[in-house]
Backbone atoms as SQL, in Angstrom:
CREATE TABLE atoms (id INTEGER PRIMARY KEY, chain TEXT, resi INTEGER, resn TEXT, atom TEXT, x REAL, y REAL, z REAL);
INSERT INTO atoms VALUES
  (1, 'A', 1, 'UNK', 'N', -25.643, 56.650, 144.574),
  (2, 'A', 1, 'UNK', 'CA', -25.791, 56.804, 146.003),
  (3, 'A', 1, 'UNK', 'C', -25.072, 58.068, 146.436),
  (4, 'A', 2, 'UNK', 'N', -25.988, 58.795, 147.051),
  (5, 'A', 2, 'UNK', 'CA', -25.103, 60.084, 147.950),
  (6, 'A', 2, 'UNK', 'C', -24.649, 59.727, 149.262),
  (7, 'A', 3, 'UNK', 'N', -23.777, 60.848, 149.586),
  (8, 'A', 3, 'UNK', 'CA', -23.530, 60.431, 151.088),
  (9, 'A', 3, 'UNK', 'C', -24.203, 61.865, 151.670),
  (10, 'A', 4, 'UNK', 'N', -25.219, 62.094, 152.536),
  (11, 'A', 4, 'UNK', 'CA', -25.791, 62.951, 153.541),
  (12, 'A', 4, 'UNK', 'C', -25.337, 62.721, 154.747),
  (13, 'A', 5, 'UNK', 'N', -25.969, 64.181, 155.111),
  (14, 'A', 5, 'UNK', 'CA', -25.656, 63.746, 156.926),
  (15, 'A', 5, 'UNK', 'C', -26.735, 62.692, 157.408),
  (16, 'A', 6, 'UNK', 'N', -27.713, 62.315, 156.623),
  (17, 'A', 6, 'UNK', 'CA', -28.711, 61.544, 157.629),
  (18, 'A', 6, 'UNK', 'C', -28.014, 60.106, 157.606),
  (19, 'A', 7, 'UNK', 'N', -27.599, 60.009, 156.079),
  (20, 'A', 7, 'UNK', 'CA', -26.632, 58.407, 155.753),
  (21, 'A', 7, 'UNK', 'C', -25.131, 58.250, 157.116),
  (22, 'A', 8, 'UNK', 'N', -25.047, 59.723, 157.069),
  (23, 'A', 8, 'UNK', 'CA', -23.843, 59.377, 158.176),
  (24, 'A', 8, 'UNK', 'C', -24.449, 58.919, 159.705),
  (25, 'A', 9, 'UNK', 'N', -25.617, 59.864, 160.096),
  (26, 'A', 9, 'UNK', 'CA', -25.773, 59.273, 161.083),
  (27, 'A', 9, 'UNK', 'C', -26.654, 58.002, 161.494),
  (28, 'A', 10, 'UNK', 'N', -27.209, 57.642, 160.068),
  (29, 'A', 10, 'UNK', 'CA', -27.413, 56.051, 160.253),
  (30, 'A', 10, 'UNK', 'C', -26.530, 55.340, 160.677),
  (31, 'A', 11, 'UNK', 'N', -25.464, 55.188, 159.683),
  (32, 'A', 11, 'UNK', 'CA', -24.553, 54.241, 160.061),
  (33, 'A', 11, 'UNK', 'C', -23.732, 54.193, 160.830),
  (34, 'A', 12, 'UNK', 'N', -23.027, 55.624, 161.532),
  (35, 'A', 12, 'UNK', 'CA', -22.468, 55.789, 162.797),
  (36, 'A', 12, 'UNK', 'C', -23.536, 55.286, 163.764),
  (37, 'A', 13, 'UNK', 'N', -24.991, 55.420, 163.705),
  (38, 'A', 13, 'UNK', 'CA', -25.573, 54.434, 165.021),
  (39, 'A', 13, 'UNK', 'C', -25.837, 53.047, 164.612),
  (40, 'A', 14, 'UNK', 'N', -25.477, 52.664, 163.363),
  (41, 'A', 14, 'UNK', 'CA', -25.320, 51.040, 163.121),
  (42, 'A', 14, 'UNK', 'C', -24.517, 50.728, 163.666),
  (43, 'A', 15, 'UNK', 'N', -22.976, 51.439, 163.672),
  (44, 'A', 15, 'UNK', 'CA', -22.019, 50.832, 164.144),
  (45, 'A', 15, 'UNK', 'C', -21.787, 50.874, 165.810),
  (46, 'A', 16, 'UNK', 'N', -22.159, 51.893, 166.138),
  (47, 'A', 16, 'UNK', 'CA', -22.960, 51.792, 167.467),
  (48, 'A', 16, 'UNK', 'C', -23.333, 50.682, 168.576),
  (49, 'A', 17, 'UNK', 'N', -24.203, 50.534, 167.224),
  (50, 'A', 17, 'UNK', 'CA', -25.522, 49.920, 167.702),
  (51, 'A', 17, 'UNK', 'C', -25.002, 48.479, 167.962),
  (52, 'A', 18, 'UNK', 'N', -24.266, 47.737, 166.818),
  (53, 'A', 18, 'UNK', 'CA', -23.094, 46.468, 166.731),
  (54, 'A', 18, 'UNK', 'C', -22.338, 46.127, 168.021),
  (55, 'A', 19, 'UNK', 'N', -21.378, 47.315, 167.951),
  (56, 'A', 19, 'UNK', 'CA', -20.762, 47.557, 169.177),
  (57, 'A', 19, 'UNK', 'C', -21.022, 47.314, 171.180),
  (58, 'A', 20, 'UNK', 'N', -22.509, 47.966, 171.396),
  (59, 'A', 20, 'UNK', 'CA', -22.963, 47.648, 171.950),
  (60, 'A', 20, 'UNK', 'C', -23.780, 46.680, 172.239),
  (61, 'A', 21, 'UNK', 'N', -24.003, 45.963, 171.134),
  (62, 'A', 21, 'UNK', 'CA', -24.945, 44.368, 171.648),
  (63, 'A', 21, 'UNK', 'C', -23.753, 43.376, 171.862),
  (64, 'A', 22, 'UNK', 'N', -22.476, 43.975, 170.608),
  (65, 'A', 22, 'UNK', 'CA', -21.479, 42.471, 170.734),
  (66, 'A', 22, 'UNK', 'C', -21.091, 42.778, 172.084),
  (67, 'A', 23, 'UNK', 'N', -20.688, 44.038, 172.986),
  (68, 'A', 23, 'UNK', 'CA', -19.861, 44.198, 174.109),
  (69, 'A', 23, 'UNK', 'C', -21.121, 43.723, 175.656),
  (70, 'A', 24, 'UNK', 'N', -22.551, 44.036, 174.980),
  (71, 'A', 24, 'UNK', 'CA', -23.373, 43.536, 176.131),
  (72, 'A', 24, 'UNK', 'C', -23.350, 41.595, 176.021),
  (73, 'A', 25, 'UNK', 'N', -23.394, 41.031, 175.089),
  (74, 'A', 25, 'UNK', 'CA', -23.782, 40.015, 174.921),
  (75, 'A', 25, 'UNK', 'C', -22.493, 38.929, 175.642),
  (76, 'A', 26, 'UNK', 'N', -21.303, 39.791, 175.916),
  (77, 'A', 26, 'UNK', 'CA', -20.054, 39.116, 176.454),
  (78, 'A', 26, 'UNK', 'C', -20.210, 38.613, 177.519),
  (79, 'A', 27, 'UNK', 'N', -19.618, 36.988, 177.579),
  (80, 'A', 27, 'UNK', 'CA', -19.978, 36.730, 179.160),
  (81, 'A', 27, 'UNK', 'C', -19.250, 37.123, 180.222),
  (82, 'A', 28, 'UNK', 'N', -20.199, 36.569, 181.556),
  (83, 'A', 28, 'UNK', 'CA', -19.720, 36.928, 182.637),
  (84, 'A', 28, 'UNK', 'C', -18.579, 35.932, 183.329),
  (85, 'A', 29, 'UNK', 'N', -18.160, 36.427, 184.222),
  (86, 'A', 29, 'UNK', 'CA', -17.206, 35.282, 184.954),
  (87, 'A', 29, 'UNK', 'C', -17.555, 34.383, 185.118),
  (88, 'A', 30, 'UNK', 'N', -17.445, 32.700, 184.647),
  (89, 'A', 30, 'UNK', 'CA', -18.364, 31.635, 184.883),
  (90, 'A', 30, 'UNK', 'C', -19.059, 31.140, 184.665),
  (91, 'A', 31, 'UNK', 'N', -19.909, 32.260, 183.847),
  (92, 'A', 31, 'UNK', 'CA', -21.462, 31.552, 183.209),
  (93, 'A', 31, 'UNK', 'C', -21.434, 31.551, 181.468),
  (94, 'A', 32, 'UNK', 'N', -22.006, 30.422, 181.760),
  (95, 'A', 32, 'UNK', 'CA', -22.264, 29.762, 180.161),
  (96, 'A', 32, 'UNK', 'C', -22.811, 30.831, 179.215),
  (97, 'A', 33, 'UNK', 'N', -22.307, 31.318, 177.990),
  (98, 'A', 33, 'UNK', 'CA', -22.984, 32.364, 177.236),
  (99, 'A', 33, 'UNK', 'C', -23.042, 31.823, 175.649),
  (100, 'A', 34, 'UNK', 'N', -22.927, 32.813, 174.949),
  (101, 'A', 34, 'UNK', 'CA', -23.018, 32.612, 173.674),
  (102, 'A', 34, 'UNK', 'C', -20.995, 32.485, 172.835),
  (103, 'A', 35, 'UNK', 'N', -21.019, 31.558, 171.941),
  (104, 'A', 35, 'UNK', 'CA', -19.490, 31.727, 171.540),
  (105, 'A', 35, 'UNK', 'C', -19.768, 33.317, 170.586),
  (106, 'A', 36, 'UNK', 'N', -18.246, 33.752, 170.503),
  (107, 'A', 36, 'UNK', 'CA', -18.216, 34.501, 169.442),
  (108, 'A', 36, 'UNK', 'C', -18.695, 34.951, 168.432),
  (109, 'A', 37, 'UNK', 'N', -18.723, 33.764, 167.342),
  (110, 'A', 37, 'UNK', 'CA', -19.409, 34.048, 166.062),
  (111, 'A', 37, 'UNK', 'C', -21.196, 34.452, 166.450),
  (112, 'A', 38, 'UNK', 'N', -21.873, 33.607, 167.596),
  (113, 'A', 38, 'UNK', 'CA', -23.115, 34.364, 168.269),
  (114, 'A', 38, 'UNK', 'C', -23.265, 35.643, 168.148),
  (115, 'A', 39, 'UNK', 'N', -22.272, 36.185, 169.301),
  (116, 'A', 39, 'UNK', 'CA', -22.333, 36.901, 169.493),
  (117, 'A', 39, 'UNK', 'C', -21.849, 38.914, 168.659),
  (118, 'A', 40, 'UNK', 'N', -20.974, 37.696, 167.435),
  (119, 'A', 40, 'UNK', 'CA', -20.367, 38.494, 165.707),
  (120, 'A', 40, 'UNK', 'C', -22.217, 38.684, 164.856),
  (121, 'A', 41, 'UNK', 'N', -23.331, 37.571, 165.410),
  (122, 'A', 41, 'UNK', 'CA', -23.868, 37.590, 164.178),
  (123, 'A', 41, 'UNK', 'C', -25.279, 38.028, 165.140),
  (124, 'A', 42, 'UNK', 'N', -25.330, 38.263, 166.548),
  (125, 'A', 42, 'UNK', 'CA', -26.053, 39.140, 166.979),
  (126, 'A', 42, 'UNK', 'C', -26.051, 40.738, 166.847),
  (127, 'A', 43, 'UNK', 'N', -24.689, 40.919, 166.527),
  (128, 'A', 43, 'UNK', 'CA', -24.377, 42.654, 166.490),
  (129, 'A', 43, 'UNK', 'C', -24.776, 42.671, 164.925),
  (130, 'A', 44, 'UNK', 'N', -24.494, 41.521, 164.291),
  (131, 'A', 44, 'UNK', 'CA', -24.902, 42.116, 162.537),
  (132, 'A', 44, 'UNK', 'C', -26.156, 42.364, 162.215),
  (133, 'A', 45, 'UNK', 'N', -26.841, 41.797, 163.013),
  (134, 'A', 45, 'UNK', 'CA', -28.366, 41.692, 162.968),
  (135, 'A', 45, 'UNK', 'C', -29.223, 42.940, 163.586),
  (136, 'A', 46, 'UNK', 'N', -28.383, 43.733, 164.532),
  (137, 'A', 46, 'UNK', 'CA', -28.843, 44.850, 165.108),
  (138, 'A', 46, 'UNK', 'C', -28.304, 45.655, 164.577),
  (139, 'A', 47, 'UNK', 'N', -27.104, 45.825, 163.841),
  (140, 'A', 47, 'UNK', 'CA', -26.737, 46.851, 162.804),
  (141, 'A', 47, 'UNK', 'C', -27.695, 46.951, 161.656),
  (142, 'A', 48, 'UNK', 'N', -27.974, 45.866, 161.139),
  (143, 'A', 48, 'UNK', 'CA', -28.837, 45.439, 159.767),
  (144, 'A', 48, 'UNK', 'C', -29.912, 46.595, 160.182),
  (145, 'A', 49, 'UNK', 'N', -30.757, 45.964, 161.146),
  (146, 'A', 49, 'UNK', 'CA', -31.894, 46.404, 161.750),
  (147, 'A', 49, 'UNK', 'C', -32.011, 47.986, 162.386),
  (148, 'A', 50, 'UNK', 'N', -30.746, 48.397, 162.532),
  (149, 'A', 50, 'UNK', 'CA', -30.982, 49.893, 163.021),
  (150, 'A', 50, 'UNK', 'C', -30.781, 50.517, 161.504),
  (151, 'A', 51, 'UNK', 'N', -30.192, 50.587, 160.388),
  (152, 'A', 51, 'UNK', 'CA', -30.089, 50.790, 159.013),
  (153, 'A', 51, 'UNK', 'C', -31.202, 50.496, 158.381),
  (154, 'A', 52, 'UNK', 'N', -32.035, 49.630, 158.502),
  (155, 'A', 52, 'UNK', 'CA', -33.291, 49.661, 158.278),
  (156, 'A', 52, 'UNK', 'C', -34.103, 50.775, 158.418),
  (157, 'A', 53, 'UNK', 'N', -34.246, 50.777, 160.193),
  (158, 'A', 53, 'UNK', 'CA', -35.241, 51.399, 160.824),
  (159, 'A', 53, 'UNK', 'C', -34.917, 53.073, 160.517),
  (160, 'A', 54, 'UNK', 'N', -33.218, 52.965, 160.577),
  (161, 'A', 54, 'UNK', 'CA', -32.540, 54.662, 160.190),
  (162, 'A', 54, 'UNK', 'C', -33.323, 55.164, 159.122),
  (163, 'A', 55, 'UNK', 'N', -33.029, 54.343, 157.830),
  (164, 'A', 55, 'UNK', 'CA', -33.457, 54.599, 156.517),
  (165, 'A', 55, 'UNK', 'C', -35.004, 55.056, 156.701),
  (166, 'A', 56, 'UNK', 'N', -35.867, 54.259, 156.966),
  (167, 'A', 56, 'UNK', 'CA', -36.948, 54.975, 156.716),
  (168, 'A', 56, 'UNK', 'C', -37.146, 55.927, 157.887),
  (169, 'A', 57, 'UNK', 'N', -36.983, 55.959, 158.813),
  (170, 'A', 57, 'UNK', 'CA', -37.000, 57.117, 159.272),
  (171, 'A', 57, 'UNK', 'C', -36.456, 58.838, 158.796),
  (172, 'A', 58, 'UNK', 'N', -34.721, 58.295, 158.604),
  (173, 'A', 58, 'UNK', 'CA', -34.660, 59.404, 157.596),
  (174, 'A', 58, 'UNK', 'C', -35.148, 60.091, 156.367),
  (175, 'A', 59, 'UNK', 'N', -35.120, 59.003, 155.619),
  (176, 'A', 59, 'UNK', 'CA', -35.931, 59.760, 154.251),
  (177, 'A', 59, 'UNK', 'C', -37.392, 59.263, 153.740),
  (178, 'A', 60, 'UNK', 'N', -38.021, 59.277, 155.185),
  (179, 'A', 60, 'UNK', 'CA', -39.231, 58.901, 155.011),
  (180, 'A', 60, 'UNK', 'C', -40.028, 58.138, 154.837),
  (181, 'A', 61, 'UNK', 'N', -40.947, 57.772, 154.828),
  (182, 'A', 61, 'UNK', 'CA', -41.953, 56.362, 154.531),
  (183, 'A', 61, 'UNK', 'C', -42.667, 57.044, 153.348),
  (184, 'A', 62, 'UNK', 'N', -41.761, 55.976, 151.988),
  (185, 'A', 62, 'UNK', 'CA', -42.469, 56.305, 150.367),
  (186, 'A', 62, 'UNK', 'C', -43.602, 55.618, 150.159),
  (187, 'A', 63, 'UNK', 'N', -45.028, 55.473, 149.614),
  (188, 'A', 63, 'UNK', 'CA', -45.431, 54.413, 149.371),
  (189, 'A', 63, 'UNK', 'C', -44.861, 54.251, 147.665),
  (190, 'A', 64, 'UNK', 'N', -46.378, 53.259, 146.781),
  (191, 'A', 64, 'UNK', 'CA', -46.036, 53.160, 145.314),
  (192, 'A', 64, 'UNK', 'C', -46.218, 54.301, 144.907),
  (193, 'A', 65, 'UNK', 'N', -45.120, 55.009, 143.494),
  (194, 'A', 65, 'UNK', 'CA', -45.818, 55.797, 142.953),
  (195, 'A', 65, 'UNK', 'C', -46.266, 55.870, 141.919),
  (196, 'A', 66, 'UNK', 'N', -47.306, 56.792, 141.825),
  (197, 'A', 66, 'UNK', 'CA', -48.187, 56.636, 140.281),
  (198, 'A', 66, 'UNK', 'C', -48.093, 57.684, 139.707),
  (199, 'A', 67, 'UNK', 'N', -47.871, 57.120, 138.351),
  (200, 'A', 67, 'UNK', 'CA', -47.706, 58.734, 137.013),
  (201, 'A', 67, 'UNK', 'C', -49.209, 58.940, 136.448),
  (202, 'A', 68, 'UNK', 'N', -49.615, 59.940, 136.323),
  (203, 'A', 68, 'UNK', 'CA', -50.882, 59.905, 135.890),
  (204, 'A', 68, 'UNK', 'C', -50.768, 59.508, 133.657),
  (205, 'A', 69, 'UNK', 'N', -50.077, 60.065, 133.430),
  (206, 'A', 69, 'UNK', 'CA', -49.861, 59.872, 131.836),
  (207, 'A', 69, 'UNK', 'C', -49.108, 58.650, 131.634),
  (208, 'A', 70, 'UNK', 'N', -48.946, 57.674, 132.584),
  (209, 'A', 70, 'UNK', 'CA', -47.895, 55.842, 132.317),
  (210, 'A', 70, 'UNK', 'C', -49.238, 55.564, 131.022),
  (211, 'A', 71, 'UNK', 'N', -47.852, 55.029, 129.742),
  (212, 'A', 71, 'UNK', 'CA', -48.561, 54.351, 128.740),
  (213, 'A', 71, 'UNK', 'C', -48.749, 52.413, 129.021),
  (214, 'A', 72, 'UNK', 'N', -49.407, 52.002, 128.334),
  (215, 'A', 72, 'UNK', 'CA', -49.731, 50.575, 129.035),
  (216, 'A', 72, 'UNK', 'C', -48.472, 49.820, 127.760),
  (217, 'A', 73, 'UNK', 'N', -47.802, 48.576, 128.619),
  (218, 'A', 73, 'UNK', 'CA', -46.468, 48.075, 128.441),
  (219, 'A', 73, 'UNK', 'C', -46.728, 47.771, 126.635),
  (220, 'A', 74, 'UNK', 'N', -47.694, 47.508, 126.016),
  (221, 'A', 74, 'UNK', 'CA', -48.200, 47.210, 125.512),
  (222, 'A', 74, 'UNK', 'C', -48.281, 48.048, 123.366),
  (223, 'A', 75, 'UNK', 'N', -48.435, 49.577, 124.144),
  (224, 'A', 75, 'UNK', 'CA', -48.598, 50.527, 123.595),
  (225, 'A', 75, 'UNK', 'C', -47.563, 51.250, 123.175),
  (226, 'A', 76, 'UNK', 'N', -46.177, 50.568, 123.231),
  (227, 'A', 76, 'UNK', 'CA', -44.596, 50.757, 122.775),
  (228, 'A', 76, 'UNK', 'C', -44.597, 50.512, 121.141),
  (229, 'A', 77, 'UNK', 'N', -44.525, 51.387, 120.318),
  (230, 'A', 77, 'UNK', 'CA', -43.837, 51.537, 118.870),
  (231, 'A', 77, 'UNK', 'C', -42.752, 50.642, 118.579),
  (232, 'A', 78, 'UNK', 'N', -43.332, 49.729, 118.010),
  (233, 'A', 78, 'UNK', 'CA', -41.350, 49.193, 117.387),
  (234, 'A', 78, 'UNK', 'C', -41.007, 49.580, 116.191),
  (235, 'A', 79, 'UNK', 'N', -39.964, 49.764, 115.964),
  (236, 'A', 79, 'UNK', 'CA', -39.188, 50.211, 114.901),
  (237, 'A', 79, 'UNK', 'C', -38.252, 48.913, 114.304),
  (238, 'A', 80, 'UNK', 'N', -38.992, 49.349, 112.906),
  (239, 'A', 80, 'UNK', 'CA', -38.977, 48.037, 111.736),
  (240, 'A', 80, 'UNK', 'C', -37.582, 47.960, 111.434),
  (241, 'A', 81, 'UNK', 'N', -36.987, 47.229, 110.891),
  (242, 'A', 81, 'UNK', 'CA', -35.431, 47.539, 110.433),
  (243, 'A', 81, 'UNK', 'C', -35.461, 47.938, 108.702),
  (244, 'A', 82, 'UNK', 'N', -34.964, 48.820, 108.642),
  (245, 'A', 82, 'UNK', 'CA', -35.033, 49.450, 106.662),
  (246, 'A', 82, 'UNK', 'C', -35.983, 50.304, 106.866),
  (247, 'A', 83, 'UNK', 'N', -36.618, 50.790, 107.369),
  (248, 'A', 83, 'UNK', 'CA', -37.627, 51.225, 107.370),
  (249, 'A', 83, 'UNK', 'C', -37.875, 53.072, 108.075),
  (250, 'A', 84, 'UNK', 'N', -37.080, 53.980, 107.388),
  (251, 'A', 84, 'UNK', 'CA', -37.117, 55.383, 108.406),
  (252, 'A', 84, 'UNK', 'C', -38.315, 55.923, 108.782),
  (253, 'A', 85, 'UNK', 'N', -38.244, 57.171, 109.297),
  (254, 'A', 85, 'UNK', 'CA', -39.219, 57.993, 109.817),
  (255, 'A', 85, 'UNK', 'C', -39.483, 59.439, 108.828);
């Protein structure tokens, strides 16, 4: 794993991103809200989710890739024991 600037600014807006749902999600004077750990496992979930969305945004949307010369799993040489080259 490298560290880039795009990895940095993923996760500086993960943490962000945490920050601001746990500090919006706080209740108000009086009214019934969510306890803590709610409101601990709403910010993890929007961190998760902006690291997600960061990632492929930053380094792109990969699809599968294909080698044109891949031998089939099949077509692997084994090597006998006693036996050189």
């Amino acid at each position: 794993m490298t560290l880039d600037l795009i990895t940095a600014f993923v996760v500086s807006g993960a943490f962000a991103t945490g920050v601001l749902v746990y500090r919006r999600t706080a209740p108000s004077a009086g009214a019934t809200a969510l306890s803590r750990g709610e409101r601990l496992a709403l910010a993890l979930g929007a961190a998760a989710t902006a690291i997600v969305i960061g990632g492929y945004l930053g380094n792109g949307f990969r699809g599968i890739e294909h080698t044109a010369d891949a031998r089939p799993a099949g077509a692997v040489e084994a090597v006998k024991p006693g036996i050189g080259r």
